[in-house]
Rosetta silent file (secondary structure, phi, psi, omega in degrees, C-alpha in Angstrom):
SEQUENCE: XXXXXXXXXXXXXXXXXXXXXXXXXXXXXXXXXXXXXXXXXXXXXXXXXXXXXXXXXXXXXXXXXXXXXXXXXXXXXXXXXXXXXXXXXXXXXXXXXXXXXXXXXXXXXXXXXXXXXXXXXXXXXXXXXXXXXXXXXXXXXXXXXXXXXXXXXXXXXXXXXXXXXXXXXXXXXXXXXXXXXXX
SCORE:     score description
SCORE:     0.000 S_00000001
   1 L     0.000  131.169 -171.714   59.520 -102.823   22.577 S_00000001
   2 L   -76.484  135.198  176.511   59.810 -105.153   19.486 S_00000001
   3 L   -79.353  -28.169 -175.004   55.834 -105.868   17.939 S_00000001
   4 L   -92.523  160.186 -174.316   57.052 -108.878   16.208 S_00000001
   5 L  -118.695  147.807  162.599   57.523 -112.671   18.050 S_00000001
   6 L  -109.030  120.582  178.809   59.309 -115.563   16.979 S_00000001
   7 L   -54.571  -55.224 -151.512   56.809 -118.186   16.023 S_00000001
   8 E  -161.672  134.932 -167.737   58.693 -121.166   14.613 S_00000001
   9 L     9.964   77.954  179.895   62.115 -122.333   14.774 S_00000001
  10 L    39.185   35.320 -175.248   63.150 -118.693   15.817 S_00000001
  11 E  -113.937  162.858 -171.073   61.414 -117.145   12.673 S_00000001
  12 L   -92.700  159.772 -175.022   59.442 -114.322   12.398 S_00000001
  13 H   -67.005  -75.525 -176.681   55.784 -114.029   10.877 S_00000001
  14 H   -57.763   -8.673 -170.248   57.081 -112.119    7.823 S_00000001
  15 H   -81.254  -54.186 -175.756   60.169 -114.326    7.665 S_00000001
  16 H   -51.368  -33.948 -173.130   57.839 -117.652    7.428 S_00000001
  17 H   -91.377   13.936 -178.169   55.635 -116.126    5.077 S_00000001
  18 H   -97.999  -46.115  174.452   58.873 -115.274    2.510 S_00000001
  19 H   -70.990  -31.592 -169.292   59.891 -119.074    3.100 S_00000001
  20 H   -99.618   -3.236 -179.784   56.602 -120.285    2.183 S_00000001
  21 H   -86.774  -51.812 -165.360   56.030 -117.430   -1.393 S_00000001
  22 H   -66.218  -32.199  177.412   59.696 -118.743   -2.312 S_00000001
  23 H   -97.956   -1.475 -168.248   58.733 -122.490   -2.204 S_00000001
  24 H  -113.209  -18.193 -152.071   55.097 -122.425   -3.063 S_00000001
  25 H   -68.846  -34.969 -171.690   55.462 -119.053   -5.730 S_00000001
  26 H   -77.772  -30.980  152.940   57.494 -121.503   -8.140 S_00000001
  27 H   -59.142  -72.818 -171.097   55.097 -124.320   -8.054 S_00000001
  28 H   -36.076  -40.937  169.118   52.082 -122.194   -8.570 S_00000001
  29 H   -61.031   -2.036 -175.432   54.064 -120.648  -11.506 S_00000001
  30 H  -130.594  -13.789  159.484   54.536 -123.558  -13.223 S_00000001
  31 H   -52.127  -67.526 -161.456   51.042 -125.038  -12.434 S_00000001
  32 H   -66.250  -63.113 -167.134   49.500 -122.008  -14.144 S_00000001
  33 H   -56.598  -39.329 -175.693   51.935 -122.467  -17.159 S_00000001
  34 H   -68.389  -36.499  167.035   51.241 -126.134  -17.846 S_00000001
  35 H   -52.445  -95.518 -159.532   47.148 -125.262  -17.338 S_00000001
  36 H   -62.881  -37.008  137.430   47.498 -122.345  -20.112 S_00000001
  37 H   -13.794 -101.055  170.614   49.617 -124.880  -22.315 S_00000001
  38 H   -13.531  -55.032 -176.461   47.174 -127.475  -22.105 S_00000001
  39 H   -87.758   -7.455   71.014   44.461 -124.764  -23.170 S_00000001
  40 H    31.536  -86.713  178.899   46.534 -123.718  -26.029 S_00000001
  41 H   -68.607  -26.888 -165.145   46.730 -126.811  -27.215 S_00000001
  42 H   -95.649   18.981 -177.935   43.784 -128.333  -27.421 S_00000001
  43 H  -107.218  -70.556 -165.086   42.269 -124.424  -28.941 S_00000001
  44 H   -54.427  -52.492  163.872   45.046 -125.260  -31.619 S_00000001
  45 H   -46.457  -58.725 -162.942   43.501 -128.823  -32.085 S_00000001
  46 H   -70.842  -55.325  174.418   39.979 -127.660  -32.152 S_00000001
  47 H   -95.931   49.304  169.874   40.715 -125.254  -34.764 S_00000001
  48 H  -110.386  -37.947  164.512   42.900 -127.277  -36.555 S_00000001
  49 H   -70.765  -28.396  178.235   39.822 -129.908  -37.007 S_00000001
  50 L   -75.567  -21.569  148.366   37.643 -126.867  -37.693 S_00000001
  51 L  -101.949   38.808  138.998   39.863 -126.298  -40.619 S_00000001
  52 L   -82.438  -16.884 -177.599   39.966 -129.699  -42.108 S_00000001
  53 L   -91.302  -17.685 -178.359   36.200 -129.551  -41.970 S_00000001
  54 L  -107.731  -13.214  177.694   35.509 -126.209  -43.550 S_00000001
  55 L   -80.271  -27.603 -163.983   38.469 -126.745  -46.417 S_00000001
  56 L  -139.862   20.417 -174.662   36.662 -129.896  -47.347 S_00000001
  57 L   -54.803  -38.386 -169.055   33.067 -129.185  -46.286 S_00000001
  58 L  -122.645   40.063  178.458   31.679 -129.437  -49.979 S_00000001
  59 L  -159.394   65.777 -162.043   33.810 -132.180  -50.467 S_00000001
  60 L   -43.435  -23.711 -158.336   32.481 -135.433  -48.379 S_00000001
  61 L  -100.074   -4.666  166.150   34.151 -138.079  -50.008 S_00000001
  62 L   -80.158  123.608  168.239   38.118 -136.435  -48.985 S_00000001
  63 H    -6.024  -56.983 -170.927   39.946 -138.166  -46.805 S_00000001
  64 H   -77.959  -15.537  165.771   40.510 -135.011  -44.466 S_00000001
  65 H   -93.818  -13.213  164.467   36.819 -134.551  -44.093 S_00000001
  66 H   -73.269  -39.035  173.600   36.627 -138.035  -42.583 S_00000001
  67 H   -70.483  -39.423  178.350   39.570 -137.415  -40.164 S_00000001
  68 H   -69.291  -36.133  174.870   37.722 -134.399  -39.091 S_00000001
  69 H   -33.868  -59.861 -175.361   34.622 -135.655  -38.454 S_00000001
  70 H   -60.289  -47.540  155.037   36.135 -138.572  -36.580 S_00000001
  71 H   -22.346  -60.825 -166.103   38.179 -135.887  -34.376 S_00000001
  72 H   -40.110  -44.212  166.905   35.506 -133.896  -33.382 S_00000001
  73 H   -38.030  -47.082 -154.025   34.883 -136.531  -30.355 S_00000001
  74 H  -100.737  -28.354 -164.717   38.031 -136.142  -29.199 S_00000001
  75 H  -107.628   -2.495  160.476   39.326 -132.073  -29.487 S_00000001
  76 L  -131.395   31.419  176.927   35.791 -131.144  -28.553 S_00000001
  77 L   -40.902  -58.581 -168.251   34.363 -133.758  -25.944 S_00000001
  78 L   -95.764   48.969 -175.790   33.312 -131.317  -23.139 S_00000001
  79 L  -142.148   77.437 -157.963   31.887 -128.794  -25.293 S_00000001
  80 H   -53.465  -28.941 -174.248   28.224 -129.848  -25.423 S_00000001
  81 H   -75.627   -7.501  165.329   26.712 -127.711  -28.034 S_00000001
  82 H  -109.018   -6.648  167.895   28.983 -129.315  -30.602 S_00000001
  83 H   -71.457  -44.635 -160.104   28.860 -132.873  -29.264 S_00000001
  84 H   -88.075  -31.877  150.847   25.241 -132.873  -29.725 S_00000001
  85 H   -45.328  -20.509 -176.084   25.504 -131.291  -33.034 S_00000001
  86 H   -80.163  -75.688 -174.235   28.625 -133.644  -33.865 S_00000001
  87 H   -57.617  -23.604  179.639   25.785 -136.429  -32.950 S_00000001
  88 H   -74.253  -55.571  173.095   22.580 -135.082  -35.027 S_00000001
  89 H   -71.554   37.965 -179.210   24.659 -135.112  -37.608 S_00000001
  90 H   -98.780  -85.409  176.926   26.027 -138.821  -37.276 S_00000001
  91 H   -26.308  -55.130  149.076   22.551 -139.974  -37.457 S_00000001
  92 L   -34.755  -50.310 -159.325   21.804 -138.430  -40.558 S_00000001
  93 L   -86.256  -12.101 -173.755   24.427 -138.992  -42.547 S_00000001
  94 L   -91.041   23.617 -160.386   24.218 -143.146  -41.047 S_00000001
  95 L  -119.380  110.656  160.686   20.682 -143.207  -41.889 S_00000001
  96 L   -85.114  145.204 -168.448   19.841 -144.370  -45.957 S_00000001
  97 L  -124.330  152.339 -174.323   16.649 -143.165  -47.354 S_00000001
  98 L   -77.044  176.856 -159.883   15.159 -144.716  -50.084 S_00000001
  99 L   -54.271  -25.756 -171.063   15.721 -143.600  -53.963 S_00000001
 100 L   -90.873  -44.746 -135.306   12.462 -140.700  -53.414 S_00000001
 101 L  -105.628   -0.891 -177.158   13.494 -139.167  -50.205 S_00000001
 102 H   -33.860  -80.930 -167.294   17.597 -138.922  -51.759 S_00000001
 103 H   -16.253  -75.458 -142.225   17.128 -135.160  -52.383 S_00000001
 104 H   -67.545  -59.766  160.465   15.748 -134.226  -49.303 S_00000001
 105 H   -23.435  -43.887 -157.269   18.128 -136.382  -47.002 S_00000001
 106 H   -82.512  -28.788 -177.860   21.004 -134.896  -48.607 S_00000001
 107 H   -83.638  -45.535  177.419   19.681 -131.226  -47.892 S_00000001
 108 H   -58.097   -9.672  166.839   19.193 -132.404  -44.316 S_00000001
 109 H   -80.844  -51.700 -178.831   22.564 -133.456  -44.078 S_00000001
 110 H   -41.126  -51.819 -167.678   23.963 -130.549  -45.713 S_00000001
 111 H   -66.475  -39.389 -177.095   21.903 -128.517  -42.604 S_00000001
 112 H   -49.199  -87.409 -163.060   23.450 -131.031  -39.654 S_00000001
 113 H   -17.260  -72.812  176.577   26.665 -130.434  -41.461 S_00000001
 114 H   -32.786  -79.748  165.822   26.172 -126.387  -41.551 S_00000001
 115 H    -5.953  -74.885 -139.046   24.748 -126.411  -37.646 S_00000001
 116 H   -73.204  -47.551  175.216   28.082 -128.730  -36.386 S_00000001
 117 H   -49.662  -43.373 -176.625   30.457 -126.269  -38.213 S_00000001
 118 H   -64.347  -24.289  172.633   28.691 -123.383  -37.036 S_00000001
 119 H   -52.569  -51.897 -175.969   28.702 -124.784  -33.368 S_00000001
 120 H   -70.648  -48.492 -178.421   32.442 -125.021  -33.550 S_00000001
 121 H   -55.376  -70.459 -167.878   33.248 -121.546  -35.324 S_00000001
 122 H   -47.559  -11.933 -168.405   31.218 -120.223  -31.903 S_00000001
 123 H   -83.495  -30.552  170.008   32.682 -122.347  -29.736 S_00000001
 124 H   -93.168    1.503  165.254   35.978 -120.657  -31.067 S_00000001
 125 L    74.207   37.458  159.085   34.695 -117.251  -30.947 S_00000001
 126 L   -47.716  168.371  164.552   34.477 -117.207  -34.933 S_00000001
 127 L  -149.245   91.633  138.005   31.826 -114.606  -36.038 S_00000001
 128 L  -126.168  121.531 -169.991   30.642 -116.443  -39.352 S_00000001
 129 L   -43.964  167.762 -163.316   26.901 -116.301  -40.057 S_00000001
 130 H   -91.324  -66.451  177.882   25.530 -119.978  -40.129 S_00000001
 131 H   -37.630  -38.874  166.784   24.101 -118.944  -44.114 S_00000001
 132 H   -34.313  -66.265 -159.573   27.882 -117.833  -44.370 S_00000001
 133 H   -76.319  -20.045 -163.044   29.022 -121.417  -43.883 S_00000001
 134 H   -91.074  -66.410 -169.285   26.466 -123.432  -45.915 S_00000001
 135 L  -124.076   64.172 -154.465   26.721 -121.529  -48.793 S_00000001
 136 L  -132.126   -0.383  171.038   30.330 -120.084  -49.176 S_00000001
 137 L   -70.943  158.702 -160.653   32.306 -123.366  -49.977 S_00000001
 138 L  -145.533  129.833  161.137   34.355 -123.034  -52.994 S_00000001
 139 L  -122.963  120.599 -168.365   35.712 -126.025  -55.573 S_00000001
 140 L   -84.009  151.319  151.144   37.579 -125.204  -58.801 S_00000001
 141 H   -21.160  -51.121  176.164   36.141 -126.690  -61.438 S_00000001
 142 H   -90.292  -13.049  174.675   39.129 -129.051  -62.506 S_00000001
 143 H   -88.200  -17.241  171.061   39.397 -130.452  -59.403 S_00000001
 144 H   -57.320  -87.622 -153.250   35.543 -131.424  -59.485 S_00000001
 145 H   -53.893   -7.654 -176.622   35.780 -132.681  -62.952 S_00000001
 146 H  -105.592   -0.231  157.444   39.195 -134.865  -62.207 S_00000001
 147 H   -82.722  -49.529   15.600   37.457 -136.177  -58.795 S_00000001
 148 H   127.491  -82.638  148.765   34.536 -137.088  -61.043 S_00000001
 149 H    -4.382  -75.500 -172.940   37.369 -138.471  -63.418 S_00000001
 150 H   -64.616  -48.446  174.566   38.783 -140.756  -60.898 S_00000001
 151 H   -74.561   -9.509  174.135   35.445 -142.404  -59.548 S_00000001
 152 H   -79.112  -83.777  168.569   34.153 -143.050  -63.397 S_00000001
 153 H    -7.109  -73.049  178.779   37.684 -144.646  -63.449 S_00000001
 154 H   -26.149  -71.233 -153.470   37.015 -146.516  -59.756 S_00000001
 155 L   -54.967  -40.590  171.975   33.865 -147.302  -61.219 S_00000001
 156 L  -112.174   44.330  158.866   34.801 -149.112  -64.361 S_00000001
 157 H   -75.948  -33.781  146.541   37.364 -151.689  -63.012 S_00000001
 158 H   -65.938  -28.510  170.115   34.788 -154.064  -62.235 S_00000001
 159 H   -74.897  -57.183 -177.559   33.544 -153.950  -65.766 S_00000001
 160 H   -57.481  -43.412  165.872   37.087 -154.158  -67.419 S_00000001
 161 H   -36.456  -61.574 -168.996   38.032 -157.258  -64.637 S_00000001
 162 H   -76.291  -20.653  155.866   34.950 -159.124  -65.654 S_00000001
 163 H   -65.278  -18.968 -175.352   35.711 -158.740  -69.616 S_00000001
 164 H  -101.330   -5.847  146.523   38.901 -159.729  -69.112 S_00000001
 165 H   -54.997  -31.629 -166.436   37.542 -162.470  -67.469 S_00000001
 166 H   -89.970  -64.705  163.701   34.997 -163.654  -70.018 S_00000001
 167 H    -5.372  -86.506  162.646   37.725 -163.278  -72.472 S_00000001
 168 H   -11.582  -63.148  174.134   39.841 -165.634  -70.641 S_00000001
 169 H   -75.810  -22.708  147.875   37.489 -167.987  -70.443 S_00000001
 170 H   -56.497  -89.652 -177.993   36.619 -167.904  -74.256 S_00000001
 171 H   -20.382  -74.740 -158.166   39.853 -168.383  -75.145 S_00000001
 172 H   -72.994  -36.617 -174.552   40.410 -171.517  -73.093 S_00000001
 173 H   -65.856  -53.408  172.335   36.458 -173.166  -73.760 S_00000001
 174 L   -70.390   23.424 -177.512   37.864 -172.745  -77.560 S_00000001
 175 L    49.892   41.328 -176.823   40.933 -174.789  -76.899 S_00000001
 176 L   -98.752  147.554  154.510   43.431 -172.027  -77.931 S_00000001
 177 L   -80.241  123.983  172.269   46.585 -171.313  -75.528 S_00000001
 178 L   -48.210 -146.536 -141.203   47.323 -168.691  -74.159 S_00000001
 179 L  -142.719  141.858  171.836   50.874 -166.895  -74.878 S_00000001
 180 L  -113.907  133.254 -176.869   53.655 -168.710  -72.619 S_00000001
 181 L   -76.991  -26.324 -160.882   55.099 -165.906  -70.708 S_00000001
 182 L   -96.411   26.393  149.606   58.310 -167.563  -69.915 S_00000001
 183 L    98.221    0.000    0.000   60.038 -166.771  -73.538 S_00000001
């Protein structure tokens, strides 16, 4: 006597359950692969903003530490311990303190800063000490003194504009002409 029955449209229990791993095995397989993509990428994103922020940590005013900052919302939104660290340090640095309290602000920023990196290295299963991160940034020298260089530069363009204004304006209050350009 046969143990097995036919269920459904003359199929057998082991037949139906062959028909449904061959049409459901290939979805689920490609479910799981798009899921483990997806978490891939956005672990390449997060530490791809965690290094523009630690390459330019002790260096506020580069471009690439401003794109990271501004990232951080986005490649680590559900990851609370660095959103709220992401946010102490917001405050801080949007906060001006008057000409006595400069120092001290500036070390409390430096500590936000330190915190939000360190949040992120854990969140990425980094193992760098917090003390590590604070005081382990590195700048050569010539690249200091020719950022330095450039903003002195920045810096005196309003002074050379307005001489070359008052100039101008000498010239013409004494009734000399300028140079005709046209040859």
């Amino acid at each position: 006597m046969e143990q097995s029955e036919t269920l459904y449209f003359g199929l057998k229990l082991y037949e139906i359950l062959t028909l449904f791993a061959i049409m459901v095995g290939p979805i689920v397989a490609v479910g799981i692969t798009v899921a483990t993509e997806a978490r891939r990428r956005l672990k390449e994103q997060q530490i791809q903003t965690l290094r523009m922020l630690m390459s330019t940590r002790h260096l506020p005013s580069d471009a690439a530490y401003s794109t990271a900052i501004n990232l951080i919302p986005v490649e680590f939104n559900g990851v609370r311990t660095v959103m709220e660290a992401w946010t102490a340090y917001i405050e801080k640095i949007r906060f001006y303190p008057s000409a006595e309290a400069m120092a001290s602000h500036q070390e409390e920023i430096l500590n936000k800063q330190t915190k939000l990196i360190f949040s992120m290295t854990q969140h990425l299963g980094y193992s760098l000490a917090e003390s590590d991160i604070q005081i382990s940034a590195y700048a050569a020298k010539g690249f200091i003194d020719r950022d330095n260089l450039h903003l002195t530069a920045l810096q005196a363009w309003p002074r050379i504009a307005a001489t070359l204004e008052a100039q101008t304006q000498f010239i013409q209050a004494q009734g000399m002409n300028l140079p005709d350009k046209s040859g």
